[in-house]
C-alpha atoms as a printed R data frame, in Angstrom:
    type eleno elety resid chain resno       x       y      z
1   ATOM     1    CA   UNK     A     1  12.217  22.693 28.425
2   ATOM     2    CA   UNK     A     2   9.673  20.820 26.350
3   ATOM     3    CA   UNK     A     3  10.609  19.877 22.642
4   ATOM     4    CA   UNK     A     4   9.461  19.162 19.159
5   ATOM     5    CA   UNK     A     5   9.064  15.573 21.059
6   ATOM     6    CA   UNK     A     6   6.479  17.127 23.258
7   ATOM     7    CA   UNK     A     7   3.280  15.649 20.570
8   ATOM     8    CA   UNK     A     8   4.604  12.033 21.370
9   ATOM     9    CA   UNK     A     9   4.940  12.310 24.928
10  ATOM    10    CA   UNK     A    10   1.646  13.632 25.363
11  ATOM    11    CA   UNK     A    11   0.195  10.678 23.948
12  ATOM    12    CA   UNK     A    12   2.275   8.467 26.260
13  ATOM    13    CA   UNK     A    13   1.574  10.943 29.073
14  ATOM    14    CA   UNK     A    14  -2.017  10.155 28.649
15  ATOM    15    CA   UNK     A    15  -1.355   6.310 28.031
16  ATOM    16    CA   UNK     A    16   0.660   5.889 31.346
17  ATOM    17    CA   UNK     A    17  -2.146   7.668 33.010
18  ATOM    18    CA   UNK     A    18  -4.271   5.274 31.820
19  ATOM    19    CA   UNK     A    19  -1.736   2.157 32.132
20  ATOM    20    CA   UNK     A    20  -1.604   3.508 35.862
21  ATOM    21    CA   UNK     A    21  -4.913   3.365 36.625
22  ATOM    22    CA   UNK     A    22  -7.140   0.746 34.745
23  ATOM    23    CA   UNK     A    23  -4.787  -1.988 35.412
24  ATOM    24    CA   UNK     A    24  -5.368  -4.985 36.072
25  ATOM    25    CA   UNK     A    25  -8.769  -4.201 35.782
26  ATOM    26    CA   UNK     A    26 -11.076  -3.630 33.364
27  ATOM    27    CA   UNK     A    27  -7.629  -3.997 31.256
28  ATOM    28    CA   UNK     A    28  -5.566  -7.419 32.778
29  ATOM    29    CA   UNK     A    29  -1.948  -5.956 31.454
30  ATOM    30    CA   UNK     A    30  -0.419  -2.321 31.238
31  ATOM    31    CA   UNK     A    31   1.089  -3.429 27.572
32  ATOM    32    CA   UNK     A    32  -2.908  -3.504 26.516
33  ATOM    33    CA   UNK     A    33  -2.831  -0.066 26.554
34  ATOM    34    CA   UNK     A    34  -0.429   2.436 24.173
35  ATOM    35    CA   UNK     A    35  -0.491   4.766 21.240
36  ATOM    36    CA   UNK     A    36  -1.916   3.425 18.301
37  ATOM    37    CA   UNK     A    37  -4.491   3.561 15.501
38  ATOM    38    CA   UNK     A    38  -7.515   2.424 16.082
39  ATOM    39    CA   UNK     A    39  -8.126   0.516 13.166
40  ATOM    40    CA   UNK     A    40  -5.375  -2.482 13.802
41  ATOM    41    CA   UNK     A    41  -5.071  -2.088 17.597
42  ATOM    42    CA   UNK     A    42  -3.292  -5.452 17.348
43  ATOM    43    CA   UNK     A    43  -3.042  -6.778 20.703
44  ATOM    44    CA   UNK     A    44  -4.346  -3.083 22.642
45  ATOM    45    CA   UNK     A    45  -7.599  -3.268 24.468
46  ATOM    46    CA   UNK     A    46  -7.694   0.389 25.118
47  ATOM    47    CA   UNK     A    47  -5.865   3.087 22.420
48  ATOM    48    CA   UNK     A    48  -4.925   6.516 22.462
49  ATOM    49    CA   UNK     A    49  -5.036   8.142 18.951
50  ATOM    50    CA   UNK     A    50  -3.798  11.594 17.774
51  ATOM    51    CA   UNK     A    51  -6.086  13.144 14.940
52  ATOM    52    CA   UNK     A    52  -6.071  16.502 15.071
53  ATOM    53    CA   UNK     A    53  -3.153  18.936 15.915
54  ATOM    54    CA   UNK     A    54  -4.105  22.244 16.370
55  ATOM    55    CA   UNK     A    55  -1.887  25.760 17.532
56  ATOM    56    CA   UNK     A    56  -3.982  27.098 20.490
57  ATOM    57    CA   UNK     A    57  -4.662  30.673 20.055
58  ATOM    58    CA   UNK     A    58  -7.265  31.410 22.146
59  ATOM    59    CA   UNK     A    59  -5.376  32.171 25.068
60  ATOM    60    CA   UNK     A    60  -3.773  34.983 23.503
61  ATOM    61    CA   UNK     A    61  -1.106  34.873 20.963
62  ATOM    62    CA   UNK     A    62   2.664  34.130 22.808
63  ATOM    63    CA   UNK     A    63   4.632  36.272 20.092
64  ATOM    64    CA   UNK     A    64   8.353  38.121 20.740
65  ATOM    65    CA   UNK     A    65  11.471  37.166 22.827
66  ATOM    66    CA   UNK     A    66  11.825  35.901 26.294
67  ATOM    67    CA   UNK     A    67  14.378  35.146 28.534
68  ATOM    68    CA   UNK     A    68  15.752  31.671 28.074
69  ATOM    69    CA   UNK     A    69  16.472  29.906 31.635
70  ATOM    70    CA   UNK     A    70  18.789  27.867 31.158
71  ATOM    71    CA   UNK     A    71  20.789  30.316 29.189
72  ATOM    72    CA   UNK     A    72  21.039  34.274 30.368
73  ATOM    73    CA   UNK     A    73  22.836  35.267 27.356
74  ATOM    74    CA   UNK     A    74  20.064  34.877 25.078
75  ATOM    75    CA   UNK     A    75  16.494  35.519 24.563
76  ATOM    76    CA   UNK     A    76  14.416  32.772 22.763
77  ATOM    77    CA   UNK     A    77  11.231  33.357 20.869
78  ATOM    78    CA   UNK     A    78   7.979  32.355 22.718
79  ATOM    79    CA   UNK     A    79   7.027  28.585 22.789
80  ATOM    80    CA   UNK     A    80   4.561  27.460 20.194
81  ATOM    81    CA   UNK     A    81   1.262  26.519 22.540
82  ATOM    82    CA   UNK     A    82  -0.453  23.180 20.764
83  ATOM    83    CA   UNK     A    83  -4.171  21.756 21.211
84  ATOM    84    CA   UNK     A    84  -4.300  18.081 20.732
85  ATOM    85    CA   UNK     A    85  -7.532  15.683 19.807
86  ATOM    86    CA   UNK     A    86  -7.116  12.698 20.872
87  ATOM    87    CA   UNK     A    87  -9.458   9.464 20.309
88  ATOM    88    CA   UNK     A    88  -9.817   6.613 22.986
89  ATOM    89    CA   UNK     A    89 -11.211   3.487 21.608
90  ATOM    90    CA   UNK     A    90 -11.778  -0.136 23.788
91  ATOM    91    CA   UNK     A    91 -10.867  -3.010 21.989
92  ATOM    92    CA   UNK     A    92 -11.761  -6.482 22.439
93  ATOM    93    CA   UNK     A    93 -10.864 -10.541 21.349
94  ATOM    94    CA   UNK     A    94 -13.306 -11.855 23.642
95  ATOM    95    CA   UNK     A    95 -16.183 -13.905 21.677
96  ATOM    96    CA   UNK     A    96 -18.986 -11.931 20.586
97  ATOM    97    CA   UNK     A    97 -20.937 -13.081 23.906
98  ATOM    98    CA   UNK     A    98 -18.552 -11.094 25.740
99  ATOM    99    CA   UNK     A    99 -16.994  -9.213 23.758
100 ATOM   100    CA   UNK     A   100 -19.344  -5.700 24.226
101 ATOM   101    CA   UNK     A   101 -19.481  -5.962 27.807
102 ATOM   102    CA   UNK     A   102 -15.953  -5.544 27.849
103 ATOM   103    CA   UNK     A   103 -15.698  -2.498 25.676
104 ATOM   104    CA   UNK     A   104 -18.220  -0.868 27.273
105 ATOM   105    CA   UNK     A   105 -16.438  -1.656 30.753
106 ATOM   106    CA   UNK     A   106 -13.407  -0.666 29.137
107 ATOM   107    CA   UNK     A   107 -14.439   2.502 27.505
108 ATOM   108    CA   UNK     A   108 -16.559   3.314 31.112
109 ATOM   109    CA   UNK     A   109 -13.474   3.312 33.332
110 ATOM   110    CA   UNK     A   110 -11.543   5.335 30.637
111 ATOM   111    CA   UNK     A   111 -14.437   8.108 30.768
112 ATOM   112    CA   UNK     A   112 -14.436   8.007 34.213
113 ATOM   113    CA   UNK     A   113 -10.373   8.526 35.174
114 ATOM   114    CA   UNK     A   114 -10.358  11.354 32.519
115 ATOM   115    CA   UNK     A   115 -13.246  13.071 33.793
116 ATOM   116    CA   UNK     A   116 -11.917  12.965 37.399
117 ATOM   117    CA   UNK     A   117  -8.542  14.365 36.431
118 ATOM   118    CA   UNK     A   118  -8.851  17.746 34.478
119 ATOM   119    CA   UNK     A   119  -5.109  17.670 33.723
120 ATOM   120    CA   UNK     A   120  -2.101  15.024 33.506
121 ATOM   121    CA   UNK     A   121  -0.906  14.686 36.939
122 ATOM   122    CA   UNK     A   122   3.128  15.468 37.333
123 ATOM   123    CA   UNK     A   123   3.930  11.646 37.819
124 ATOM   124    CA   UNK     A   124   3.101  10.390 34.516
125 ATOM   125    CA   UNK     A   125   4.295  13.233 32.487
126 ATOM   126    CA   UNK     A   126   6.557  11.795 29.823
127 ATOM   127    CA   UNK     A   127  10.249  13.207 28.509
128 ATOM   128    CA   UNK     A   128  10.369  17.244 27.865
129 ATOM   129    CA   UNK     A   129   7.000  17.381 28.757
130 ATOM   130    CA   UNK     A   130   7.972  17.076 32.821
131 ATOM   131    CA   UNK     A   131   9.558  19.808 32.753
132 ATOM   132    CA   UNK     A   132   6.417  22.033 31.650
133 ATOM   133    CA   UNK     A   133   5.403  24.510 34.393
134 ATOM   134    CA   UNK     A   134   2.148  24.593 32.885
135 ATOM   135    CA   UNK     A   135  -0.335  21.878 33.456
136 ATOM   136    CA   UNK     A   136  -1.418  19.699 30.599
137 ATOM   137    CA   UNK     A   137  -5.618  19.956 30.668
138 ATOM   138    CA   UNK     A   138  -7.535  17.242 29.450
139 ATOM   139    CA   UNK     A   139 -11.417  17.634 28.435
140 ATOM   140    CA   UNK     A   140 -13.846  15.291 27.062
141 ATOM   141    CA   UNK     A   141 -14.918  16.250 24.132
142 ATOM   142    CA   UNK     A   142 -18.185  15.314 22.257
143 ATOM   143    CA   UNK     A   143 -17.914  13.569 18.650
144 ATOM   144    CA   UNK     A   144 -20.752  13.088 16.407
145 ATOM   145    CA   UNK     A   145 -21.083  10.115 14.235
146 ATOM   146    CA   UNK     A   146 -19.475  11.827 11.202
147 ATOM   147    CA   UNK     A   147 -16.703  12.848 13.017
148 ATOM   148    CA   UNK     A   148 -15.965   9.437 14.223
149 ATOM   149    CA   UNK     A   149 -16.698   7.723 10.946
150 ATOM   150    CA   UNK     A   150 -14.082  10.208  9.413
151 ATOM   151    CA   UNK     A   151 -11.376   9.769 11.739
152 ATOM   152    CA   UNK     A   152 -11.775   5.709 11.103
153 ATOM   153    CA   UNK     A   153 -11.749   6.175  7.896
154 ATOM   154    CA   UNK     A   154 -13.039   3.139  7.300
155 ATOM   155    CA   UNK     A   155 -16.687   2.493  6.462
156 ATOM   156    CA   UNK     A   156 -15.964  -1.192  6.361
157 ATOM   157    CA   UNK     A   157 -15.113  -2.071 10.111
158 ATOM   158    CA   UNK     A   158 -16.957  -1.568 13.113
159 ATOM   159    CA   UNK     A   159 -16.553   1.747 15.050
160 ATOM   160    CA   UNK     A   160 -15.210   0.727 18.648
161 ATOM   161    CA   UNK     A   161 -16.827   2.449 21.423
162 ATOM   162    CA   UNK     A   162 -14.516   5.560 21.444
163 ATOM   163    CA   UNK     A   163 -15.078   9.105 22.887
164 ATOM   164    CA   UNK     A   164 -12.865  12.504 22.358
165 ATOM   165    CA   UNK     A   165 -10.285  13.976 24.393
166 ATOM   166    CA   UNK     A   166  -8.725  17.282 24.119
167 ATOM   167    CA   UNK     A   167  -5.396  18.360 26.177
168 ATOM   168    CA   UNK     A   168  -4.216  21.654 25.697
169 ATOM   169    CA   UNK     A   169  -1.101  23.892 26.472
170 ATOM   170    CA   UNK     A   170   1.814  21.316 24.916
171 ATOM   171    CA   UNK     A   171   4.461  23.408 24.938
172 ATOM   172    CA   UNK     A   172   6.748  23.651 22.067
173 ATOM   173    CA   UNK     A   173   9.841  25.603 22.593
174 ATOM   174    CA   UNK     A   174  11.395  27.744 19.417
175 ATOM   175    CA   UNK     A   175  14.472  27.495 18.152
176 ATOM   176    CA   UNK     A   176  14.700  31.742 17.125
177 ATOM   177    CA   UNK     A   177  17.568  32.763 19.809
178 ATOM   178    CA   UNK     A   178  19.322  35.760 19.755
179 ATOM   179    CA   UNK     A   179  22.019  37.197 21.893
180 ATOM   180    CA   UNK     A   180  21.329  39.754 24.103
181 ATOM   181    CA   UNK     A   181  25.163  39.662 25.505
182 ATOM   182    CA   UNK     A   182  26.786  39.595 28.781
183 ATOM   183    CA   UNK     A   183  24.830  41.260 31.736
184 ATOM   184    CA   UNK     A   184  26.725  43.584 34.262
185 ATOM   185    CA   UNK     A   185  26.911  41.482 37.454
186 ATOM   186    CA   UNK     A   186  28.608  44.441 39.594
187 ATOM   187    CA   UNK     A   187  29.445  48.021 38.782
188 ATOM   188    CA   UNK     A   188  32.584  49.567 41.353
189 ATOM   189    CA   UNK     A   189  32.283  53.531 41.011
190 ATOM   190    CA   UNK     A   190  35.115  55.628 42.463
191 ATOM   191    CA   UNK     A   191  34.787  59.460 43.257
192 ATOM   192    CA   UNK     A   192  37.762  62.018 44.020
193 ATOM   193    CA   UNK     A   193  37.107  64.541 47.134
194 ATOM   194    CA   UNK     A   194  38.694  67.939 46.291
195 ATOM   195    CA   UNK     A   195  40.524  69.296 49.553
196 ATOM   196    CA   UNK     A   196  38.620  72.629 50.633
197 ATOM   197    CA   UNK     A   197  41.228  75.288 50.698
198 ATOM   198    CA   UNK     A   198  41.711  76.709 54.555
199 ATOM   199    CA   UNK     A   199  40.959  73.648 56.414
């Protein structure tokens, strides 16, 4: 059952998605890709960034008990359902004469794998998070120039090609139990027979 760990590992589910998948190219090593912010990617050609964490309520409110399946003697209050924005930037130390055309080769492939998979496949689900019956969706999401400028917070370096993800249903479980007690497996009833009189 997913976790309060569940925000981290859908970063990394993303990032071994990507690791997967644009590697060795555009991006020569897996380690060039990873959670981190975008302003000192250090060594990362490609980053995954977190800035927004949101409940998701627009699939209806998950309120009240339910029954807990790893445990039948309690009920456990409905998982908290999370939206997450996410921002992947390209990154590049080649000099200037090559250093676009890699970003935007970079940032291209990136667009493209997320756009052909409209949730995290099973095999690169990280931690808790693999054992989430519900699928983790990912949509690309449109950011306008504001938006970007305030999540780099940073007027004084150079906005990386970067475009928006969202993935929705993370699944964090509650910790609200209560016990509910131990269920009747079997009942055994037993009925008398009264002898008829004259037989």
């Amino acid at each position: 059952m997913t976790d309060y760990t569940a925000i981290f590992e859908a970063a990394e589910s993303i990032a071994e998605l990507l690791r997967s998948e644009m590697s060795p190219e555009p991006v020569a090593k897996k380690e060039h890709i990873g959670v981190c912010e975008p302003q000192s990617p250090e060594d990362y050609q490609l980053t995954v960034w977190i800035y927004n964490i949101e409940e998701q309520k627009d699939s209806g409110p998950m309120t009240g008990y339910v029954s807990d399946p790893e445990n039948p003697l309690i009920e456990r209050f409905a998982p908290m359902r999370l939206r997450l924005q996410i921002l992947i930037s390209a990154h590049s130390k080649a000099p200037a004469i090559q250093k676009y055309a890699d970003e935007y080769r970079i940032i291209g492939r990136a667009l493209q794998l997320l756009r052909d998979n409209p949730s995290i496949p099973q095999e690169y689900l990280q931690g808790t998070l693999a054992d989430q019956t519900e699928p983790v969706t990912i949509e690309i999401t449109k950011l306008s120039n504001e938006e970007l400028t305030r999540i780099w917070n940073n007027t004084q370096k150079t906005i990386r090609p970067s475009f928006g993800v969202t993935l929705s249903q993370i699944m964090v479980r509650s910790n609200r139990v209560r016990e509910i007690g131990a269920r009747v497996a079997s009942a055994e009833f037993v009925t008398n027979q009264r002898k008829q009189k004259g037989r």
